[in-house]
C-alpha positions as CSV (number, residue, x, y, z in Angstrom):
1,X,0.0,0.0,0.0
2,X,1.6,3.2,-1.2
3,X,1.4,6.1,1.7
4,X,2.8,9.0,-0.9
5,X,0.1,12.0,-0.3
6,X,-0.3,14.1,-3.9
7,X,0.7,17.5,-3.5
8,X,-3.4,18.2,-3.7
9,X,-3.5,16.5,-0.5
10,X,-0.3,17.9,1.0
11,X,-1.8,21.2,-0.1
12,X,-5.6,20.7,1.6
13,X,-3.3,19.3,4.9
14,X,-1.3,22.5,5.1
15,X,-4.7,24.5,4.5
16,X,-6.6,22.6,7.4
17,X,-3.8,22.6,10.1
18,X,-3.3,26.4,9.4
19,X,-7.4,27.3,9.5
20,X,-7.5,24.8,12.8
21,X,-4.2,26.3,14.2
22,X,-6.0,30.1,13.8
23,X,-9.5,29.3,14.7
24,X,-9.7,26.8,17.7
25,X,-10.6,27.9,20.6
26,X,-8.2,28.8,23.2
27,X,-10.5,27.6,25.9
28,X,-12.1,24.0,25.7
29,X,-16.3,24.5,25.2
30,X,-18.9,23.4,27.9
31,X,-19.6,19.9,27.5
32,X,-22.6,19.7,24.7
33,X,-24.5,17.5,27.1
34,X,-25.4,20.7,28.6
35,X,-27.7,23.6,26.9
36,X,-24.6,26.2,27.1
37,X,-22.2,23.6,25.4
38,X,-24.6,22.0,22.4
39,X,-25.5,25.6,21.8
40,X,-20.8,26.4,21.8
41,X,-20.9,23.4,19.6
42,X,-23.4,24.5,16.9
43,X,-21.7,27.7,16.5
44,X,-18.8,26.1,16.2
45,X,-20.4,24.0,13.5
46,X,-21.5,26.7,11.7
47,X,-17.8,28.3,11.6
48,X,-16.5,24.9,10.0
49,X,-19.7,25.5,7.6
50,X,-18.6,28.8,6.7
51,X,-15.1,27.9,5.8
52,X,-16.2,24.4,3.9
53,X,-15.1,22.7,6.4
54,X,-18.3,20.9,8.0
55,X,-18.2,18.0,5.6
56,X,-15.7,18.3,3.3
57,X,-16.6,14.9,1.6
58,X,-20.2,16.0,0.6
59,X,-21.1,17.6,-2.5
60,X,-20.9,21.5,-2.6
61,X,-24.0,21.6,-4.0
62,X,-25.2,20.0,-0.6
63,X,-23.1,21.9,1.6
64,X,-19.6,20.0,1.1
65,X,-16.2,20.6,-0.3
66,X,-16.5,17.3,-2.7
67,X,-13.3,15.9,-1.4
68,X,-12.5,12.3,-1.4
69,X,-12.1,10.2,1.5
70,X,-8.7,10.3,1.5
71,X,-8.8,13.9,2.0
72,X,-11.2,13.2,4.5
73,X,-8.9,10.8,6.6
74,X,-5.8,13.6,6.3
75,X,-9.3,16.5,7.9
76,X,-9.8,14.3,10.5
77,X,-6.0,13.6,11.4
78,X,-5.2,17.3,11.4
79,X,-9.1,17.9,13.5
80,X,-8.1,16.0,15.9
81,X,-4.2,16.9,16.4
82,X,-5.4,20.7,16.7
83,X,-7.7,19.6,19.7
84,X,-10.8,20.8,18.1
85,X,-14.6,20.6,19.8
86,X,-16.0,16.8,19.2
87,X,-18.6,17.1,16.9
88,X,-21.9,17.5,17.8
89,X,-24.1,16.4,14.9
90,X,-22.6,13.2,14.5
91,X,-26.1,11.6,14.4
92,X,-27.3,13.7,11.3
93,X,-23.8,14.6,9.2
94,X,-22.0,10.8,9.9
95,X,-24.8,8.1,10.0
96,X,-28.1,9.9,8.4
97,X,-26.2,12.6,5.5
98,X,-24.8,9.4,3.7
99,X,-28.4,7.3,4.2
100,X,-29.5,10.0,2.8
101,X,-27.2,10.1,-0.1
102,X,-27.7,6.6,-0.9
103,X,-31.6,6.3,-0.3
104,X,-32.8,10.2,-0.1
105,X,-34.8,11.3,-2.7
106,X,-33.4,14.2,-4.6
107,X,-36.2,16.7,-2.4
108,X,-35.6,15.5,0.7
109,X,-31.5,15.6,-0.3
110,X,-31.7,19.5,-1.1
111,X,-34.1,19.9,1.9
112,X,-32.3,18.6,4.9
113,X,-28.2,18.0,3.8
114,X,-27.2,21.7,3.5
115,X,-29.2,22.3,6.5
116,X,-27.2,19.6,8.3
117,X,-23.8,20.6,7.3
118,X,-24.1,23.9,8.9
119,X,-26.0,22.8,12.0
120,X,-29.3,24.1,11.5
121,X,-30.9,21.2,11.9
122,X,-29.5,19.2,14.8
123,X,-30.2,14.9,14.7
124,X,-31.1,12.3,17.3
125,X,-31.4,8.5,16.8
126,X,-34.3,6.5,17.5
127,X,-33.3,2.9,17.5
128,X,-33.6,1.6,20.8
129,X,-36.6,1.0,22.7
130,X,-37.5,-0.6,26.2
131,X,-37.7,-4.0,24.6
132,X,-35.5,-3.6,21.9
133,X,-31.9,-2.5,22.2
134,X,-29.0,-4.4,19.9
135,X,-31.8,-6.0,19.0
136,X,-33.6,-3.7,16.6
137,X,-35.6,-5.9,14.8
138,X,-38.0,-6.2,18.0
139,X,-38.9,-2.8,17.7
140,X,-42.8,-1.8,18.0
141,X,-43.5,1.4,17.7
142,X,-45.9,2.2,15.0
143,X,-46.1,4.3,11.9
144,X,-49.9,3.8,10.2
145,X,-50.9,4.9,7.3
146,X,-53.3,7.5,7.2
147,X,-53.8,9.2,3.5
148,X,-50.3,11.1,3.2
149,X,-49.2,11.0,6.9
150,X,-48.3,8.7,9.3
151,X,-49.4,8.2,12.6
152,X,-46.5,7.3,15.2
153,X,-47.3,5.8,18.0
154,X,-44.6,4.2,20.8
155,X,-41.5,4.6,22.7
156,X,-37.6,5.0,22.0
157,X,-34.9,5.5,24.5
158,X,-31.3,6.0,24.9
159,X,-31.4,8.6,22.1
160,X,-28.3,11.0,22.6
161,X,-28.4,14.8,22.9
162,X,-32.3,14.1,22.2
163,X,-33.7,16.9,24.5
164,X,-31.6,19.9,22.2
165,X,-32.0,17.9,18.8
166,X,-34.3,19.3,16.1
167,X,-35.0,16.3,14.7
168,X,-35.1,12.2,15.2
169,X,-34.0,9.6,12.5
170,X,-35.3,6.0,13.3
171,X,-37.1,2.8,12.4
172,X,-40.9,2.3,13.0
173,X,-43.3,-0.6,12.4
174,X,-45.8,0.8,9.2
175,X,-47.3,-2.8,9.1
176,X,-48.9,-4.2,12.1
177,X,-49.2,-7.4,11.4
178,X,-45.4,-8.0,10.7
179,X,-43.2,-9.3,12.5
180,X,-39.3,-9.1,12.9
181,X,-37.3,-7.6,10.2
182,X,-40.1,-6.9,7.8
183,X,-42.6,-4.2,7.8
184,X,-40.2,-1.5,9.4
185,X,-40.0,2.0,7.7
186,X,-36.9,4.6,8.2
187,X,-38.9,7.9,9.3
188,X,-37.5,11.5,9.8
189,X,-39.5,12.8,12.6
190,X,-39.0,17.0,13.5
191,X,-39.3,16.7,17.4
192,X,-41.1,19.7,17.6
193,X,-43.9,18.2,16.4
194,X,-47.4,17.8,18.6
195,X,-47.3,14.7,20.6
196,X,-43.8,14.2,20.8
197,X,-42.9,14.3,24.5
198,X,-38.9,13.9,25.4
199,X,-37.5,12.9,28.8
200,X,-33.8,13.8,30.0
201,X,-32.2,10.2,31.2
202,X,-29.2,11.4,33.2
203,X,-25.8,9.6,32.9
204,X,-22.9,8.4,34.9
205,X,-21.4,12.3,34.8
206,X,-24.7,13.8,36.1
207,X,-25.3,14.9,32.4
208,X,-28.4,14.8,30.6
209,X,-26.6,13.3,27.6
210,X,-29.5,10.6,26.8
211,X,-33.7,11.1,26.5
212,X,-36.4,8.9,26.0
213,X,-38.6,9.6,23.6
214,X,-42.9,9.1,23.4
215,X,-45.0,9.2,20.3
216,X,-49.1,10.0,21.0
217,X,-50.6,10.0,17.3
218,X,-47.5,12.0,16.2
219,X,-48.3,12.6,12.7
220,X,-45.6,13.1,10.3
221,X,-46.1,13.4,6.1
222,X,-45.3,10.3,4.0
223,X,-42.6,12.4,2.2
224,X,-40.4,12.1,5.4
225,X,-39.9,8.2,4.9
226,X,-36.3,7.6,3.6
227,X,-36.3,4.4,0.8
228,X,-39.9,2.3,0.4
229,X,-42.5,1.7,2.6
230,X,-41.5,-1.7,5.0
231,X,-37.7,-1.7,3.8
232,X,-36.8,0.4,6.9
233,X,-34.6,-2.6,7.9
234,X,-32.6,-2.6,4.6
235,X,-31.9,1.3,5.5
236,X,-31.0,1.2,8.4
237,X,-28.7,-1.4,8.1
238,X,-26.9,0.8,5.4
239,X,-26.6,3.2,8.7
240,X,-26.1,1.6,11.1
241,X,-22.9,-0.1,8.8
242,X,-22.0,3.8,8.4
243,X,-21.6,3.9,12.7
244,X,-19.9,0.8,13.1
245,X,-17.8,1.3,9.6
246,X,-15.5,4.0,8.7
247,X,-17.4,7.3,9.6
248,X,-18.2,7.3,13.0
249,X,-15.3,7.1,14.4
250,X,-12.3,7.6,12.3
251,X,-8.6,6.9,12.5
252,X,-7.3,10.4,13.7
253,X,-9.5,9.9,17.0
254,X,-7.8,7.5,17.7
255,X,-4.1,8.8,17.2
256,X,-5.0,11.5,18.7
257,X,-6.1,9.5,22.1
258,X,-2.5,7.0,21.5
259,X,-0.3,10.6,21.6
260,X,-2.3,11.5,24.5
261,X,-1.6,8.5,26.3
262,X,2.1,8.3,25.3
263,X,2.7,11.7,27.0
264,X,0.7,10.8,30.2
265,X,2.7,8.1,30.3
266,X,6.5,9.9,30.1
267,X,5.1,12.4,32.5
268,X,4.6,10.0,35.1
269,X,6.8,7.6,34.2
270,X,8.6,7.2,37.4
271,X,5.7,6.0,39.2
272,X,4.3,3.9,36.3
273,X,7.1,2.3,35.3
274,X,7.4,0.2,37.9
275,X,5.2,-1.9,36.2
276,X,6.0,-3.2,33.2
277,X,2.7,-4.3,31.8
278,X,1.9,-0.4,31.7
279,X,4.8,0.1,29.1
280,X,3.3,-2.7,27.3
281,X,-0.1,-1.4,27.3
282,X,0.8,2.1,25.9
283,X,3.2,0.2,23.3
284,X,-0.2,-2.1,22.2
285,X,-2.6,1.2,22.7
286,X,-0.1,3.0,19.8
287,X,0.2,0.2,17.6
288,X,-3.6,-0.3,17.6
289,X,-4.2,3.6,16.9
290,X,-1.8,3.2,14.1
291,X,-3.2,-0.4,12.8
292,X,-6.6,1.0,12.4
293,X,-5.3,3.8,10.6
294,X,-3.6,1.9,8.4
295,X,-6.7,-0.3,7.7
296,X,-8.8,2.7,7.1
297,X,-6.6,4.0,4.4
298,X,-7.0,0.6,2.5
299,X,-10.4,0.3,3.5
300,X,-11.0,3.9,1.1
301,X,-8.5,2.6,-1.4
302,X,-11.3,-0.5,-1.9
303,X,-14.0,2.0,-2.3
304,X,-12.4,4.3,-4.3
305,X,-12.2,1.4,-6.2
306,X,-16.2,0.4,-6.6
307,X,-16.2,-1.7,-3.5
308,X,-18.5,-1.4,-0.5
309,X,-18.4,-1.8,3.4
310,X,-20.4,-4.6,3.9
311,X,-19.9,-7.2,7.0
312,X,-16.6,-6.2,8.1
313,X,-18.3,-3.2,9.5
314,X,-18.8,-5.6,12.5
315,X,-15.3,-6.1,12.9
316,X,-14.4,-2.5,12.5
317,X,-17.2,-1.2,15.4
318,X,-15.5,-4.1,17.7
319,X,-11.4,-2.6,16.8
320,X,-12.5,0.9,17.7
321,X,-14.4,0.6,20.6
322,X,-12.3,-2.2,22.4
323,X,-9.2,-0.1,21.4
324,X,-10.7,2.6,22.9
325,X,-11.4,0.9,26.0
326,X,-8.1,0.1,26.2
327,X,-6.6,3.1,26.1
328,X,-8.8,5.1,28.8
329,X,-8.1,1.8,30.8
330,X,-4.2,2.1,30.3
331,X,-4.9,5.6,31.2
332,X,-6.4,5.1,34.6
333,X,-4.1,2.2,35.5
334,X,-1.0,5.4,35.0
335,X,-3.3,7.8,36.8
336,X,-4.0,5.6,39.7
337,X,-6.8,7.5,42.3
338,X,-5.9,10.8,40.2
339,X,-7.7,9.5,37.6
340,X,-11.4,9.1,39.6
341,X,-11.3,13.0,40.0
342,X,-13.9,14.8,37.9
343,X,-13.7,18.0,36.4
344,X,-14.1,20.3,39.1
345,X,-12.0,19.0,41.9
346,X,-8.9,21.0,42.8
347,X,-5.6,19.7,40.9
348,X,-7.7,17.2,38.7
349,X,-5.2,17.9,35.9
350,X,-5.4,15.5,33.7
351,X,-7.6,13.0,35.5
352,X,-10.8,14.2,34.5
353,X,-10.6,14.2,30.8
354,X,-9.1,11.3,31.3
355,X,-12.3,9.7,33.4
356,X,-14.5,11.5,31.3
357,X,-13.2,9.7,28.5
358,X,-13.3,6.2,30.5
359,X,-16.9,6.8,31.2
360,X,-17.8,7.3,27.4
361,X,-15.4,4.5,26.5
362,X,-17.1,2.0,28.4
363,X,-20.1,2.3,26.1
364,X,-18.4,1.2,23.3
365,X,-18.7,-2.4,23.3
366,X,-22.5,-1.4,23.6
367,X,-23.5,0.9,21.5
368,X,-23.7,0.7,18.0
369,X,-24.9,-2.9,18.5
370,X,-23.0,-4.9,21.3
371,X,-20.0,-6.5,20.6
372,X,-21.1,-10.1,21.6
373,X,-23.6,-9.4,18.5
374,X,-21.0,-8.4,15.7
375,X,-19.0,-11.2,17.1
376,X,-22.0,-13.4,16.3
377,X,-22.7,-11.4,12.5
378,X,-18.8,-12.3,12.0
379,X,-19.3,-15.9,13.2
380,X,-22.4,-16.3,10.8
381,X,-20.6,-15.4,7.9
382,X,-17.5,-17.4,8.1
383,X,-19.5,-20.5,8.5
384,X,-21.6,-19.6,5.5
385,X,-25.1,-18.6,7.4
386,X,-27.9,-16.7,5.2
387,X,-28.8,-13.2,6.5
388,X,-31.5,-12.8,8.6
């Protein structure tokens, strides 16, 4: 695999580092799991909008730059060196702007992706239910027909920065009698709408970074279904392989966390090396970073080619989030009881990015459909199993 950038792409690095190295903000932004910090993060947003930076793989036409994804892995690498805000629309610009690109009509494509890429419209999921996490096919909320609307009726939960979102993305029974898999439609749902009530669920940090979601004879127009009526499962399978493939959660994240970890380590190296398997873990924690990278960049080679993400999108949601893992663990382990301080104890220092980041990391093997199941998808197609 040849690693020689073009001088294009050396070109849009230089350009991206010296934008991020003028325009970052000196002081870090409130977390966006509060009101004050989604509200910092959408402006933020909208200053990567203005400069054609938000999604520089889209079209322009749609709000993008119309790079490639090679020049999207160098963004991200040089984003996430700089030290740049997380992203807060992850829900609409990762996992629902490319659905939407592959199964949007042309309407609904003009109407909501330029308003995503500048963070006018802010997404929330709605996969899970009460009765229906990894699991999606169990879902049972309901999407009737009635003449050009549907009615929505039920329950999600777990849905993430919800209770500030404009609107929900998510799966919904529209036949009744159906069972499983089938009868499911992909429905865009603006959360303003009458009968949608949304409760904070609060997390581990004291956050209100989830909601639950309840639908009372929501009604939302027909034109607001992405792809056919009752192939909701074939959709969001093409998103859901968008969060656990490539997009989500790309290389430079990653590197960026490994480089972290490196320097926590030399700066209390005295203490930490004592124990050997420390050392090692940092070593692994590197490699891994750099391995996933490496992957990536042949991953988009193969689709630059005509190829798609298909089932290894299972394997790639269980590298990054048990590599992740890994690393906030490694990180504690050097931290010792520095690392349980939160944000605003005195002297936290490093520890409470660091926990912060352990408490999010630990979710990994969970969301985006549990590990043990993508170990199970894997299993299924080495031995030559049908799809469900």
């Amino acid at each position: 695999m040849d690693l020689a950038y073009t001088p294009k792409q050396r070109a849009f690095r230089a350009e991206v580092r010296a934008w991020l190295a003028d325009n970052v903000p000196a002081k870090p932004l409130a977390s966006y799991d509060t009101q004050e910090g989604f509200e910092q993060h959408r402006e933020w947003e909208r200053r990567l909008f203005d400069h054609r930076l938000s999604m520089v793989m889209w079209p322009e036409a749609l709000g993008g730059r119309g790079c490639d994804l090679i020049e999207w892995l160098i963004f991200e690498e040089e984003y996430y060196a700089s030290g740049a805000p997380l992203r807060v629309n992850q829900n609409g610009q990762l996992l629902l702007g490319p659905t939407l690109m592959e199964f949007g009509t042309e309407a609904q494509k003009q109407r909501f992706l330029p308003r995503m890429a500048a963070s006018e419209d802010m997404w929330a999921q709605g996969w899970s239910e009460p009765n229906a996490g990894s699991d999606m096919a169990a879902i049972t909320s309901k999407a009737i027909r009635d003449g050009n609307e549907y009615v929505l009726n039920g329950q999600k939960t777990w849905s993430t920065r919800a209770i500030y979102a404009d609107w929900l993305f998510g799966l919904f029974r529209s036949d009744p009698a159906s069972s499983r898999h089938h009868g499911l439609s992909f429905v865009l749902v603006p959360l303003d709408a009458p009968g949608v009530t949304i409760r904070p669920i609060r997390a581990l940090n004291g956050k209100e970074a989830f909601a639950e979601i309840f639908f009372d004879d929501v009604r939302v127009p027909v034109e607001n279904r992405v792809g056919e009526e009752g192939q909701g499962w074939h959709v969001a399978m093409a998103t859901a392989g968008f969060e656990r493939g490539l997009l989500l959660r790309s290389p430079g994240r990653f590197q960026h966390t490994a480089r972290r970890l490196v320097a926590l380590y030399q700066a209390h190296r005295e203490a930490a090396g004592r124990d050997p398997t420390i050392r090692e873990a940092v070593c692994e924690s590197w490699m891994g970073a750099e391995a996933y990278s490496l992957a990536a960049y042949h991953t988009v080679g193969r689709l630059a080619k005509g190829a798609r993400i298909g089932d290894e999108a299972s394997t790639n949601k269980i590298v990054w989030s048990e590599l992740d893992l890994k690393m906030h663990e490694t990180a504690m382990r050097i931290l010792g009881a520095r690392g349980e301080l939160v944000a605003e104890a005195p002297d936290a220092e490093d520890g409470a990015s660091w926990l912060e980041g352990f408490l999010f990391a630990q979710a990994g093997p969970i969301y985006a459909g549990t590990n043990e199941i993508q170990r199970n998808i894997i299993a299924e197609r080495m031995l030559g199993l049908p799809k469900a």
